[in-house]
N, CA, C and O atoms as a DFTB+ gen file, in Angstrom:
296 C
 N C O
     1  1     -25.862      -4.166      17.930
     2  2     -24.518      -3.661      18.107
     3  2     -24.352      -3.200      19.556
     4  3     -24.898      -2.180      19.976
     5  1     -23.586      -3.983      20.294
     6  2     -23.039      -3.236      21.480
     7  2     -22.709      -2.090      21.444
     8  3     -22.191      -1.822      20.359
     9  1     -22.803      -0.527      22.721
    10  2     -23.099       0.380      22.751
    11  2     -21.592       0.460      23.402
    12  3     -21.246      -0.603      23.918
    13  1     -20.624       1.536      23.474
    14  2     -19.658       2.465      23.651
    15  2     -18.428       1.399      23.612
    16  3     -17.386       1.821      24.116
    17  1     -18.399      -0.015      23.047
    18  2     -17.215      -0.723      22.622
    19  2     -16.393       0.157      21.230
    20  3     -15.203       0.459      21.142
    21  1     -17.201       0.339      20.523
    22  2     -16.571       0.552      18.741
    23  2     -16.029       1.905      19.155
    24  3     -16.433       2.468      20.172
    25  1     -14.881       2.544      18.155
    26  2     -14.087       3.440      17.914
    27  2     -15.445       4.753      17.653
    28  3     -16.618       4.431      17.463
    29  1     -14.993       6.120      17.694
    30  2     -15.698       7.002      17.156
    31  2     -15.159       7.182      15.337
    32  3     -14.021       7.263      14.873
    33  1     -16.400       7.195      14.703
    34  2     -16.398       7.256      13.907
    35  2     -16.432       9.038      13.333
    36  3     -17.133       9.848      13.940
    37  1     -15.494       9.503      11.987
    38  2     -15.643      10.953      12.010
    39  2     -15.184      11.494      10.737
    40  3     -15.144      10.757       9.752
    41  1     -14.865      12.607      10.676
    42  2     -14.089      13.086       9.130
    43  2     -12.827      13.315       9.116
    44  3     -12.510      14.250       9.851
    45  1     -12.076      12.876       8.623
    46  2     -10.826      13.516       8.592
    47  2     -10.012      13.557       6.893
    48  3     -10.369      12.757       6.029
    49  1      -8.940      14.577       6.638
    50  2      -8.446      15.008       5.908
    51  2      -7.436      14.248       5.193
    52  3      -6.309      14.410       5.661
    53  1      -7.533      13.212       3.874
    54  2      -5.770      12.528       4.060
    55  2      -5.236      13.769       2.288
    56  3      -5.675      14.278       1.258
    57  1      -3.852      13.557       3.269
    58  2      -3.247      14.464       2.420
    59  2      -2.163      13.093       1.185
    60  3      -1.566      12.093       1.581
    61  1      -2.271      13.567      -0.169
    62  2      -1.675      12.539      -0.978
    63  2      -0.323      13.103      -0.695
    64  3      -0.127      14.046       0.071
    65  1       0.774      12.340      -1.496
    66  2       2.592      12.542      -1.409
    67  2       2.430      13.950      -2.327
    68  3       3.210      14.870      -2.078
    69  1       1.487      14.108      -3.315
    70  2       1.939      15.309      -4.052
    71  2       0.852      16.672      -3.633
    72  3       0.546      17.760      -4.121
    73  1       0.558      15.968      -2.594
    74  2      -0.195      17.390      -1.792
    75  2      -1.766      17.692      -2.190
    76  3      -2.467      18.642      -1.841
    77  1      -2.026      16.784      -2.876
    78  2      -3.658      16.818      -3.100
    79  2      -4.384      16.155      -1.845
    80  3      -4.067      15.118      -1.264
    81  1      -5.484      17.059      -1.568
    82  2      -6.383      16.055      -0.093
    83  2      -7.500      15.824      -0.666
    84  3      -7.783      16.396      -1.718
    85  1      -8.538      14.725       0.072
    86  2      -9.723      14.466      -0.107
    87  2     -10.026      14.317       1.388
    88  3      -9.114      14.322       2.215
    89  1     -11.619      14.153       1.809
    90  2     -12.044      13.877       3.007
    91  2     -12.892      12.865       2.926
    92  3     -13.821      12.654       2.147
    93  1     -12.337      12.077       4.092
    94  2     -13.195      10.516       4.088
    95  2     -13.476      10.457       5.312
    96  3     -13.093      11.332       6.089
    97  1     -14.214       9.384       5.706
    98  2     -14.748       8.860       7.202
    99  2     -13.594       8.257       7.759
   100  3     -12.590       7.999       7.095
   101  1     -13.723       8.029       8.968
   102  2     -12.557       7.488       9.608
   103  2     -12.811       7.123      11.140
   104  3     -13.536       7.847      11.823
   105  1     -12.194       5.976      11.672
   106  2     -11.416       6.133      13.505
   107  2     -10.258       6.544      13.063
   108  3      -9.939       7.363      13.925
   109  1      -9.144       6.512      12.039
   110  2      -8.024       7.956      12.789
   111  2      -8.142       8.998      13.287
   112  3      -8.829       9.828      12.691
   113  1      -7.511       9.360      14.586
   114  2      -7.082      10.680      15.100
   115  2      -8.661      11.367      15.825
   116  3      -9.355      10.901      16.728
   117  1      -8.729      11.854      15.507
   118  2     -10.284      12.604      15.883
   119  2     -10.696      13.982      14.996
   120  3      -9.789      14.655      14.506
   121  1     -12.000      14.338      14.829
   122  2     -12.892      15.185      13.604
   123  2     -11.647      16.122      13.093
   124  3     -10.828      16.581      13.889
   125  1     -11.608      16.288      12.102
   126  2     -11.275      17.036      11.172
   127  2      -9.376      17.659      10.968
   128  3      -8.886      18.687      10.501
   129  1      -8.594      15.972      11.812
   130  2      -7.123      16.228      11.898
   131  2      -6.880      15.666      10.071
   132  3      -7.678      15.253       9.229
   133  1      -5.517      15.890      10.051
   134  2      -4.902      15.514       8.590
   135  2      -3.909      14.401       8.435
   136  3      -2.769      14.392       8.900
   137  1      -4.464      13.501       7.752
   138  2      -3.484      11.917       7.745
   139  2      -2.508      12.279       6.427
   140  3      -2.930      12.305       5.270
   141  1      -1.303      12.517       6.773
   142  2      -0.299      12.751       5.733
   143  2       0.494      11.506       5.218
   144  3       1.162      10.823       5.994
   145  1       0.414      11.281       4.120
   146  2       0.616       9.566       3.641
   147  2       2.114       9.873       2.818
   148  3       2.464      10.875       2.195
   149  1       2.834       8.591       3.086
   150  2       4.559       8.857       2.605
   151  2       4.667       7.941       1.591
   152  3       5.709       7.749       0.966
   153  1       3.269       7.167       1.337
   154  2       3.762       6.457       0.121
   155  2       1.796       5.852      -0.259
   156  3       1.092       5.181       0.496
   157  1       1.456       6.362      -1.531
   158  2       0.551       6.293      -1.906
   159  2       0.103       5.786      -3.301
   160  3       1.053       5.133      -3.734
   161  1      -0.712       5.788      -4.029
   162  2      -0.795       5.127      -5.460
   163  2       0.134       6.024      -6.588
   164  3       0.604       5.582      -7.636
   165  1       0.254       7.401      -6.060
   166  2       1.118       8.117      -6.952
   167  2       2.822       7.996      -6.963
   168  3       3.672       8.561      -7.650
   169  1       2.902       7.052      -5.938
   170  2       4.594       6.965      -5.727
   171  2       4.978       5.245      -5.618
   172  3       6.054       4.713      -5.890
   173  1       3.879       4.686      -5.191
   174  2       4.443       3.073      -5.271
   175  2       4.567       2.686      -6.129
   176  3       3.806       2.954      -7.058
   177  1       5.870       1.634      -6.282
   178  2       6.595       0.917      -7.432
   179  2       4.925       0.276      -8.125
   180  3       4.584       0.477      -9.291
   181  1       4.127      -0.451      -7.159
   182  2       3.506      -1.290      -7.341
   183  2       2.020      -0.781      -8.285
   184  3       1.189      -1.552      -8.766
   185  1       2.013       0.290      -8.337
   186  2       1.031       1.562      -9.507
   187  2       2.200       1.846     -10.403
   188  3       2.074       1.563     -11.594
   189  1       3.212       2.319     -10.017
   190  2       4.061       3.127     -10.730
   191  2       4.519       2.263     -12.029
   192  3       4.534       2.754     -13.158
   193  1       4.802       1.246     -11.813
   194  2       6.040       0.379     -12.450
   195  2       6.879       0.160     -12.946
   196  3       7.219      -0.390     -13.994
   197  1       7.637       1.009     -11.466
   198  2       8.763       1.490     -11.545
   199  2       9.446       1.063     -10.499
   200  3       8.718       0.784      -9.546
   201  1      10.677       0.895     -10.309
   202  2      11.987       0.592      -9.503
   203  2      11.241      -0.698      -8.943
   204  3      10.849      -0.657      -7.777
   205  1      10.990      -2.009      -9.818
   206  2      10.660      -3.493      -9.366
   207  2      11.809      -4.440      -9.843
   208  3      11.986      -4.739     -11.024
   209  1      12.566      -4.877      -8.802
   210  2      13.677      -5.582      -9.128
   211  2      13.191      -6.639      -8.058
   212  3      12.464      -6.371      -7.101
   213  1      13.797      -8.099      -8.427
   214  2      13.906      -9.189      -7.875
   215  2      15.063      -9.337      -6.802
   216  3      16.195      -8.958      -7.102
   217  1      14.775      -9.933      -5.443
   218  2      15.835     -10.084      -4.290
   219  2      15.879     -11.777      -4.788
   220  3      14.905     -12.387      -5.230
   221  1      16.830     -12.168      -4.654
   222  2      17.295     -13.438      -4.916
   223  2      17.448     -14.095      -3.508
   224  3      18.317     -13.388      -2.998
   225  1      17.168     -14.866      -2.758
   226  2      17.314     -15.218      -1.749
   227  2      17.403     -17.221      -1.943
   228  3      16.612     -18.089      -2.312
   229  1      19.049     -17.186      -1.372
   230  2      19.127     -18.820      -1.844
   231  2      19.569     -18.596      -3.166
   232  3      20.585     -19.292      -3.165
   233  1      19.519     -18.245      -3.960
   234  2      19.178     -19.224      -5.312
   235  2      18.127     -19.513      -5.776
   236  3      18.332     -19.988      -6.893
   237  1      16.481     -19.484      -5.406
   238  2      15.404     -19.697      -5.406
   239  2      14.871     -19.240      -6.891
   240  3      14.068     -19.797      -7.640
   241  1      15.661     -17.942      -7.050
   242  2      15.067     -17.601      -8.490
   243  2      15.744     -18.515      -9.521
   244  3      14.989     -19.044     -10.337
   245  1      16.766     -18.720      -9.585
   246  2      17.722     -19.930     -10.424
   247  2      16.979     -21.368     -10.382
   248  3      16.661     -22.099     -11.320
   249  1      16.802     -21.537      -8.956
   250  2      15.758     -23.045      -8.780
   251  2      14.492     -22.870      -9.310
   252  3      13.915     -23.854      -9.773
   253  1      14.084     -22.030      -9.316
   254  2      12.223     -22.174      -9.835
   255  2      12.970     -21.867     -11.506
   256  3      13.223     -22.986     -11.951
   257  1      13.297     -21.031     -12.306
   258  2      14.049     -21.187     -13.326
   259  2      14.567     -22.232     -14.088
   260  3      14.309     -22.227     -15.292
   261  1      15.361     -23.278     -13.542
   262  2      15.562     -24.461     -13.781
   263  2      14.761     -25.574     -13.772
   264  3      15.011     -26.461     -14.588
   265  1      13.317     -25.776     -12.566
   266  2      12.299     -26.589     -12.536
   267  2      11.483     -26.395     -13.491
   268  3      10.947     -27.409     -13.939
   269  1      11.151     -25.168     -14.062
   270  2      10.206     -24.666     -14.809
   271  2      10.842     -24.439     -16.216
   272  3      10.277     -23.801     -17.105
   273  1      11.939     -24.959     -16.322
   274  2      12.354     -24.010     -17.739
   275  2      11.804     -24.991     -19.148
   276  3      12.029     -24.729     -20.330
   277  1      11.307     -25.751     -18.797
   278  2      10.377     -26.421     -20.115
   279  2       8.960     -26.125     -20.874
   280  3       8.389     -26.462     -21.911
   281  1       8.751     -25.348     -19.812
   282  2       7.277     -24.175     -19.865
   283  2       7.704     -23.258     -20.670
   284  3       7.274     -23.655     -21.753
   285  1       8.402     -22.058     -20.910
   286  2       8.463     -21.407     -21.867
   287  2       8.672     -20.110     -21.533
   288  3       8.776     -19.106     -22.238
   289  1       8.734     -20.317     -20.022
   290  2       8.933     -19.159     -19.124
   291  2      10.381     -18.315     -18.930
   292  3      11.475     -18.833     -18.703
   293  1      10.122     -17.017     -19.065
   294  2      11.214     -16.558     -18.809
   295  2      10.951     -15.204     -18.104
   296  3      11.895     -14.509     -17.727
């Protein structure tokens, strides 16, 4: 490993959306600052499964709909 290329490696604090922290290793920031996160496993649609709606762009959802509609898919 090449010598003083890589980031410093260190501890730092991440804070969750509902205010719980843990401490992990890190190159963010430098020893012992606090990474405050605005969207995390407790608030994304994508854990949550919640507020997931389809953007229609084109028609695309109507076209794959119509190519596929002999499959059974809906």
């Amino acid at each position: 490993m090449k010598k003083e290329i890589h980031p410093e490696y260190h501890t730092i604090t991440v804070e969750m959306t509902d205010g719980t922290q843990f401490e992990t290793r890190s190159t963010y920031g430098s020893e012992g600052d606090v990474l405050k996160l605005d969207i995390d496993t407790k608030t994304h649609p994508a854990w949550t499964g919640q507020g997931g709606h389809l953007v229609d762009s084109a028609g695309q959802v109507a076209k794959f709909n119509k190519r596929f509609e002999g499959f059974g898919i809906k």
